[in-house]
Structures are given as C-alpha cells and as structure tokens.
C-alpha positions in Angstrom: 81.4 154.2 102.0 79.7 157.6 103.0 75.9 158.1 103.3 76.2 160.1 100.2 77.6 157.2 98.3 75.2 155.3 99.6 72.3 157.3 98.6 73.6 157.8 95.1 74.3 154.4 94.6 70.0 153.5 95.5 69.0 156.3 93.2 70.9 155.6 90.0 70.3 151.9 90.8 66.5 152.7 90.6 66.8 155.0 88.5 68.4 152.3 86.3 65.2 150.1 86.8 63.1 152.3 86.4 64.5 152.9 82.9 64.8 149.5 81.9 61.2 148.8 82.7 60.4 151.5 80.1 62.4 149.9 77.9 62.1 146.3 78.2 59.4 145.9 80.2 56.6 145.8 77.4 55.4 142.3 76.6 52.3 142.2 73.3 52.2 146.6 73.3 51.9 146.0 77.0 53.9 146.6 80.5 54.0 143.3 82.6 52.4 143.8 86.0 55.3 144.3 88.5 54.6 141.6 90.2 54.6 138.8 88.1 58.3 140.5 86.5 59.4 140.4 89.9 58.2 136.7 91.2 60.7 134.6 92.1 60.7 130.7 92.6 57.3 128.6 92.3 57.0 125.5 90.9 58.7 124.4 87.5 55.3 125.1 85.8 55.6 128.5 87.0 59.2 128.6 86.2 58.9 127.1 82.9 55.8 129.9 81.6 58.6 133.1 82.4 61.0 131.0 80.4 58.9 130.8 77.2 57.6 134.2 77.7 60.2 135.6 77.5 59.4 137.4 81.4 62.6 135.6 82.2 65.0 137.4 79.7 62.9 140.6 80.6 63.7 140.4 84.2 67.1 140.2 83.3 67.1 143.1 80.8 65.9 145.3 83.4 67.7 144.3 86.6 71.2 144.7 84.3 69.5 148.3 83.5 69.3 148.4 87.6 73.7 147.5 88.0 74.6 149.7 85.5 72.6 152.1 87.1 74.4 151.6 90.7 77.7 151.6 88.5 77.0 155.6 87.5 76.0 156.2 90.8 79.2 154.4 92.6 81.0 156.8 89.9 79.4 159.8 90.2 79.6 159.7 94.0 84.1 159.5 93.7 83.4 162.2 90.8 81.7 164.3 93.3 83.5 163.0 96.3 86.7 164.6 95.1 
C-alpha cells in the first residue's frame, strides 16, 4: 500500500464519520457529546444505559458510516492509482 492509499483511505474513513455523526448522531433534536458516543467498556450499568439509549446502535450507525467511508477511499485510490 502507497502513502497515497494510505492517506485516502484516513480521509474518506473520516470523512465517513464525520457524515454519519450528522446523520445519526442526534439523540432528543440533539448531537451526543463525542465522548460519551465514543466510550468504551465501564461497568454493566454503564454498558447497559448505551444499550437502552439507543447510544449503542448509534455508535454503530456511524462507525459503519466510517468503513464504508475507508471502502471509497481504498477504491478511489486503485481508480486513481491506475
């Protein structure tokens, strides 16, 4: 893998999170702080509040947003490559 893959791979990967926050990331007309979207572990109680919350499922939403992202970019950086 070149540099340049490399790069575009991270961009369209954040890009892709980026736009699934803006999607998904509203919880009640709000955006969820970052960074209790992106705490992992804790205790079951902990655990158990994302689950119901629905954080959980959000989480997921956006860090699929975040592959599919890095797929485009591993594409577009053969597309270009060639």
């Amino acid at each position: 893998m070149s540099k340049n893959n490399a790069i575009s791979i991270a961009a369209f990967a954040a890009l892709g999170l980026i736009i699934g926050y803006a999607i998904f990331g509203k919880l009640g007309g709000e955006y969820v702080n970052l960074n209790t979207l992106f705490s992992f572990g804790g205790n079951a109680i902990h655990r158990a509040f994302q689950s119901v919350s629905g954080i959980a499922d959000m989480r997921t939403k956006i860090l699929l947003c975040g592959a599919a992202g890095a797929v485009v970019g591993i594409l577009a950086g053969n597309k270009f490559r060639k």
